[in-house]
C-alpha distance (Angstrom), angle and dihedral (degrees) to the residues before:
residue distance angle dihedral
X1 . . .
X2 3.77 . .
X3 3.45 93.6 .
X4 3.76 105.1 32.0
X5 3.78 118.0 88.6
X6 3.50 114.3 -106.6
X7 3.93 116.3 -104.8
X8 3.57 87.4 -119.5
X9 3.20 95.7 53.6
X10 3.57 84.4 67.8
X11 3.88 100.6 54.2
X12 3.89 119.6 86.6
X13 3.37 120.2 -120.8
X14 4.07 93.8 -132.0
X15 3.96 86.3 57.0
X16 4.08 86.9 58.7
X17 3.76 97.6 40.0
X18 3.68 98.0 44.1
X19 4.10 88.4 44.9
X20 4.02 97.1 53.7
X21 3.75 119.5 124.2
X22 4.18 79.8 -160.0
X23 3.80 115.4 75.1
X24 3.81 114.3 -104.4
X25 3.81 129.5 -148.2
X26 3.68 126.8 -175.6
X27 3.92 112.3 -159.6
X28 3.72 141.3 -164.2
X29 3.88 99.1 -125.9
X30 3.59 104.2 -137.8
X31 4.34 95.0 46.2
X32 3.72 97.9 23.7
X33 3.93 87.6 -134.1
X34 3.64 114.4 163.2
X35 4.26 108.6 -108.3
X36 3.68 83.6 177.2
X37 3.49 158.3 -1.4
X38 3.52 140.9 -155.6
X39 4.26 121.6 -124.5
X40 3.80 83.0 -107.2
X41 3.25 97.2 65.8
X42 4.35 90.3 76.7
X43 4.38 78.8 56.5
X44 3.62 103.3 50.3
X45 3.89 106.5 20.9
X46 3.76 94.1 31.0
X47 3.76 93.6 -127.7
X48 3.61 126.1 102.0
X49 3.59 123.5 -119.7
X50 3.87 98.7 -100.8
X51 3.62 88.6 50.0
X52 3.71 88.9 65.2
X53 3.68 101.8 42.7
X54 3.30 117.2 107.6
X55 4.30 97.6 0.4
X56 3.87 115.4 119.2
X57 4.10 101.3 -108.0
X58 3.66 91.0 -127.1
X59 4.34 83.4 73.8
X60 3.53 89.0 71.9
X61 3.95 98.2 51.6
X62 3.64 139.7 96.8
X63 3.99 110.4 -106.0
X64 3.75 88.0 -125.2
X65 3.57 92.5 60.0
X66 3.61 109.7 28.5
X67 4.17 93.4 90.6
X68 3.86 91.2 53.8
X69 4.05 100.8 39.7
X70 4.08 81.5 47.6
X71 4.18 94.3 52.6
X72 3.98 84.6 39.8
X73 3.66 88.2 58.7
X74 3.69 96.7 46.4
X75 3.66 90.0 54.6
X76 4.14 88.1 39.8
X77 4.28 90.6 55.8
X78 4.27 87.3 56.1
X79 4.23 87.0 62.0
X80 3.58 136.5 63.8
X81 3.77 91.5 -162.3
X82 3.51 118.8 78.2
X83 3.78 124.9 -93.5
X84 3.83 124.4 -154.0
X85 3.49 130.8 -140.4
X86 3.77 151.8 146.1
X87 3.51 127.4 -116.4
X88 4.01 139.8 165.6
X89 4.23 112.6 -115.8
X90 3.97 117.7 -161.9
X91 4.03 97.9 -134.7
X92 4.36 111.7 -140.1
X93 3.83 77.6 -101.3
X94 4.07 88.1 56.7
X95 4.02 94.2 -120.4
X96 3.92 112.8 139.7
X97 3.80 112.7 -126.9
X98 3.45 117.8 -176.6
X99 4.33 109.7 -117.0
X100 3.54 129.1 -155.0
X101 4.00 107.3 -145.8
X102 3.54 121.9 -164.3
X103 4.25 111.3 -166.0
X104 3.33 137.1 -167.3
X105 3.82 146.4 149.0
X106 4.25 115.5 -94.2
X107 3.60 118.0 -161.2
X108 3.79 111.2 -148.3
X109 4.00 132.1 -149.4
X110 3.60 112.5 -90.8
X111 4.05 103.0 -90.7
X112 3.62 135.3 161.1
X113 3.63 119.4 -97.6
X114 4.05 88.9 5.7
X115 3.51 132.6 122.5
X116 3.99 111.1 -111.0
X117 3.60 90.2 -144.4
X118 3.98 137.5 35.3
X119 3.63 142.8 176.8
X120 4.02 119.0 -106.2
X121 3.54 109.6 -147.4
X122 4.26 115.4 179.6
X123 3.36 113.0 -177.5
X124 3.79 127.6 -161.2
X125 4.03 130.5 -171.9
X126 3.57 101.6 -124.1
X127 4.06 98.2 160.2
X128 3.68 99.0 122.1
X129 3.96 96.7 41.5
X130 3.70 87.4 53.1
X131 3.73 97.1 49.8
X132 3.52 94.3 41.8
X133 3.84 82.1 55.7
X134 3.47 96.1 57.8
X135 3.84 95.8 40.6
X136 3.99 79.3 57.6
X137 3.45 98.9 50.7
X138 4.00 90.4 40.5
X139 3.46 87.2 52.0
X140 3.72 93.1 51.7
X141 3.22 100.0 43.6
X142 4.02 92.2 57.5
X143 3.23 88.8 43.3
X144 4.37 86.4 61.6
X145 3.48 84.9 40.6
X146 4.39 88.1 55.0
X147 3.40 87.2 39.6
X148 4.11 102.2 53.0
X149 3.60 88.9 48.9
X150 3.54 98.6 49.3
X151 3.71 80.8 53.6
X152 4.21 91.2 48.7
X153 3.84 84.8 45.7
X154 4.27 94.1 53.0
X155 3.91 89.0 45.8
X156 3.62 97.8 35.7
X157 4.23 126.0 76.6
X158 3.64 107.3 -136.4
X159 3.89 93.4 -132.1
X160 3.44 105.6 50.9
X161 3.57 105.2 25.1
X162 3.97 86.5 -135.7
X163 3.40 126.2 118.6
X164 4.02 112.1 -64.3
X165 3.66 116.7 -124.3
X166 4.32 102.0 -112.9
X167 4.47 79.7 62.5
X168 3.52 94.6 52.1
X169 3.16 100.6 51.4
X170 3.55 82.7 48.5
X171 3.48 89.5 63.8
X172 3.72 102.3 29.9
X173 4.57 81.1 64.0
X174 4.12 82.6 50.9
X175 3.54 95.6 44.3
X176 3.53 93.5 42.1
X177 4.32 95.2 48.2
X178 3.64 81.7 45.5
X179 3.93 94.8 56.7
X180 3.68 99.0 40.3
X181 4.28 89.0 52.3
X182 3.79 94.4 53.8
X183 3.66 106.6 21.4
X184 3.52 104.9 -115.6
X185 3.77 124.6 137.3
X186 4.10 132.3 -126.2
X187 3.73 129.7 -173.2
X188 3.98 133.5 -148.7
X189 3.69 119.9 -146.8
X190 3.72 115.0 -159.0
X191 3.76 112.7 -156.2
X192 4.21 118.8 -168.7
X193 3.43 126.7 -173.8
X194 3.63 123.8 -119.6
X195 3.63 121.9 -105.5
X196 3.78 91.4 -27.1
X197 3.74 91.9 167.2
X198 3.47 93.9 58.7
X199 3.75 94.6 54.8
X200 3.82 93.6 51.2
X201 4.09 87.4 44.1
X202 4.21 83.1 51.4
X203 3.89 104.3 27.3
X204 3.42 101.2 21.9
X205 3.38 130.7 -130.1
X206 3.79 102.0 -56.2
X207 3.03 96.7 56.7
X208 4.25 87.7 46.4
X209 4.16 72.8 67.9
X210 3.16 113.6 59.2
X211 4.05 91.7 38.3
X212 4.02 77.7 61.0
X213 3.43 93.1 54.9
X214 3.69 94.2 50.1
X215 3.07 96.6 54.3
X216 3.53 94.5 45.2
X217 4.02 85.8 57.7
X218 3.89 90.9 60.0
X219 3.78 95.6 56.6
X220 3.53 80.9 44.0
X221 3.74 102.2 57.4
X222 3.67 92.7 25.2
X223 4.28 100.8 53.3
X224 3.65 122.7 78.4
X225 3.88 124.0 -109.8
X226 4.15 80.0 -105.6
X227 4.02 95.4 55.6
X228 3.66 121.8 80.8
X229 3.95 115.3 -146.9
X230 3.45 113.0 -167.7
X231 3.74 141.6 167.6
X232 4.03 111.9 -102.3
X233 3.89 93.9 -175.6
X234 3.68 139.1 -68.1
X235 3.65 109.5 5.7
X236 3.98 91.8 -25.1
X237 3.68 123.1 114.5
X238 3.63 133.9 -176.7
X239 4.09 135.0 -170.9
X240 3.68 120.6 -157.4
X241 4.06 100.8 -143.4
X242 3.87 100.6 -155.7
X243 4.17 119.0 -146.0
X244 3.76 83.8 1.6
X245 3.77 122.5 116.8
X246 3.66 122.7 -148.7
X247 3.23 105.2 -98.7
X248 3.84 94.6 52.1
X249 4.02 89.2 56.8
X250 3.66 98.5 60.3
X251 4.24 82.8 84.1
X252 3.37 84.6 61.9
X253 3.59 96.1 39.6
X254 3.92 93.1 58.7
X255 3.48 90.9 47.6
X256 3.82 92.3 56.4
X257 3.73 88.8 49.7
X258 3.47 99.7 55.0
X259 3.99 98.2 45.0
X260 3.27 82.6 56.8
X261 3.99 102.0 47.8
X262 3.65 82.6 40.8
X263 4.33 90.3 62.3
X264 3.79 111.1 129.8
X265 3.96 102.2 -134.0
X266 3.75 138.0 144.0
X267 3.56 87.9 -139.6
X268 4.09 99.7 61.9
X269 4.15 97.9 72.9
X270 3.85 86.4 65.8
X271 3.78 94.2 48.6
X272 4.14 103.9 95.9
X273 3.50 91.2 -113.7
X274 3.86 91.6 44.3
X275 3.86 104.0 -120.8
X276 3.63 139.4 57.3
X277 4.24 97.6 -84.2
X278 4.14 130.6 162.2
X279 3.76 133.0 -160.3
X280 4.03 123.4 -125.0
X281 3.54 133.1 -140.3
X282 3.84 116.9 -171.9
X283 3.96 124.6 -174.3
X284 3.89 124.8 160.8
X285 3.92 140.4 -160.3
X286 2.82 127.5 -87.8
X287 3.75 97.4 4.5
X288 3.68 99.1 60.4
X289 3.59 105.8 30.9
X290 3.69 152.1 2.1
X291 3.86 103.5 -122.7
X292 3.84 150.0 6.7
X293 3.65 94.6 -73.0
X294 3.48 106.0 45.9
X295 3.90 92.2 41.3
X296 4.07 72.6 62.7
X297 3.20 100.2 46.1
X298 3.51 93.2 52.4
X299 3.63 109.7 51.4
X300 3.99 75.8 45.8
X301 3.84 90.1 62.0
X302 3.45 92.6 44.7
X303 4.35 96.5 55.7
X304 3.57 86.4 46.2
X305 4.14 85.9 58.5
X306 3.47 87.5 41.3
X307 4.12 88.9 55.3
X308 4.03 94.8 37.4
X309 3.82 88.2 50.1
X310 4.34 99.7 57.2
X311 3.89 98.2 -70.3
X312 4.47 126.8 -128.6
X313 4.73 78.4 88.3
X314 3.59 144.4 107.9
X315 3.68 120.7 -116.6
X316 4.32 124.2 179.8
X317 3.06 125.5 -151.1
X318 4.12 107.2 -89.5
X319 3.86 135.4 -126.2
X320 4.29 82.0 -105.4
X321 3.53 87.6 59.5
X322 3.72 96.5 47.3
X323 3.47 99.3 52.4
X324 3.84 92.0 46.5
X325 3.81 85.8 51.7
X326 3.48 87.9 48.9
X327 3.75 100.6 55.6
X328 3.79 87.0 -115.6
């Protein structure tokens, strides 16, 4: 075949152009006026091919489009490969329809009184492919949307807004696997509210609800973006302090407990210790215990100290605790 003529070779042009299902444009490349037009032109653009000749293209575009198409062009008239774009096309019955363009250079055969170059402009209808993009990527974009907050909703307890007890523990086993590989500590803090009983008995229980919510606020505001409050159960909270050992989470600990002594409510002054007020329990790994459980157990040990011993306090977990944890 390298010295054979190429079929195509053979073709005319005029018996391609004038044969395209596409609409095809050629241009003058400094004006972009149509020199001529192909018969499907009157199919896809909706005007016939001496309705184009001789009008600048930018006549038959949408305002909003007509500065972009016109800078795509001038880019499009350097190239003799094709360069695709989108633009919007006013229709003879003044409908937008959304056009892909493909541009390109087209040298022409020497010829008196012709240009030696033009600008090949096909033009395809693509309106209902692109909307039927966007509906796709609308519809799967809502559908991530759905989808993250179904997620939210399965991690999230509906009262508090913290952290719901099944992903905690989800992240307590990570945090935990996580530790024991590279040797770094975490803590739990167990926070209890105060005679909670007492203010459903006296409030009832909406009221029980919103003092939950407060006091879900304050380990809200108060924990960092690396501790994860949660709610345990009940009236029982718990944050997982990441990297932090035990005794380094008692600062946040005592903040905790006095946002949440400090919580403006009617319902405090008939609490016995006359405000809203919580007991802590603090355990760490490795320092405390072995494993997940104990680590729980621990800090569990330690609230119910904190209780036993007059309540709104911070109790750790103690050296008898250790060594039980420890086996010793």
């Amino acid at each position: 075949m390298g010295s054979e003529k190429r079929l195509a070779k053979l073709a005319t042009y005029e018996d391609l152009f004038e044969r395209m299902l596409d609409a095809g444009l050629l241009l003058d490349k400094d004006q972009f006026t149509v020199l001529d037009a192909n018969e499907a032109c009157e199919g896809v653009l909706g005007f016939s091919r001496d309705a184009l000749i001789g009008k600048k293209l930018e006549t038959f575009l949408s305002p909003s489009s007509c500065v972009s198409l016109l800078k795509e062009l001038r880019v499009s008239r350097r190239r003799y490969h094709p360069r695709r774009f989108d633009t919007l096309w006013l229709g003879s019955d003044s409908k937008e329809r959304t056009m892909e363009i493909a541009a390109c250079s087209l040298r022409l055969q020497p010829g008196e009184g012709q240009p030696a170059e033009v600008l090949q402009v096909l033009i395809k209808d693509v309106t209902r492919e692109r909307s039927a993009e966007r509906d796709a990527e609308k519809y799967l974009s809502d559908l991530q949307i759905a989808n993250q907050k179904l997620e939210k909703l399965s991690t999230t307890d509906e009262m508090t807004q913290l952290a719901n007890y099944r992903h905690f523990r989800s992240e307590l086993e990570k945090e935990h696997e996580r530790s024991f590989r590279y040797g770094t500590p975490y803590a739990l803090i167990f926070v209890d509210i105060d005679h909670f009983k007492k203010l459903n008995d006296t409030h009832g229980h909406k009221a029980g609800d919103e003092v939950l919510r407060q006091v879900a606020m304050v380990l809200r505001t108060q924990c960092r973006n690396t501790d994860l409050p949660a709610r345990y159960g009940g009236e029982e909270f718990v944050v997982l302090c990441a990297g932090v050992p035990w005794h380094g989470s008692l600062i946040l600990a005592e903040r905790i407990r006095k946002g949440i002594e400090a919580i403006q409510t009617p319902y405090g002054s008939t609490q016995p210790l006359g405000k809203v007020t919580a007991s802590f329990g603090v355990a760490g790994f490795p320092d405390h215990a072995p494993s997940v459980n104990e680590v729980l157990e621990c800090a569990d040990e330690a609230l119910y100290e904190a209780k036993s011993e007059g309540r709104n306090q911070i109790h750790t977990a103690s050296p008898k605790l250790k060594a039980r944890a420890s086996g010793e």
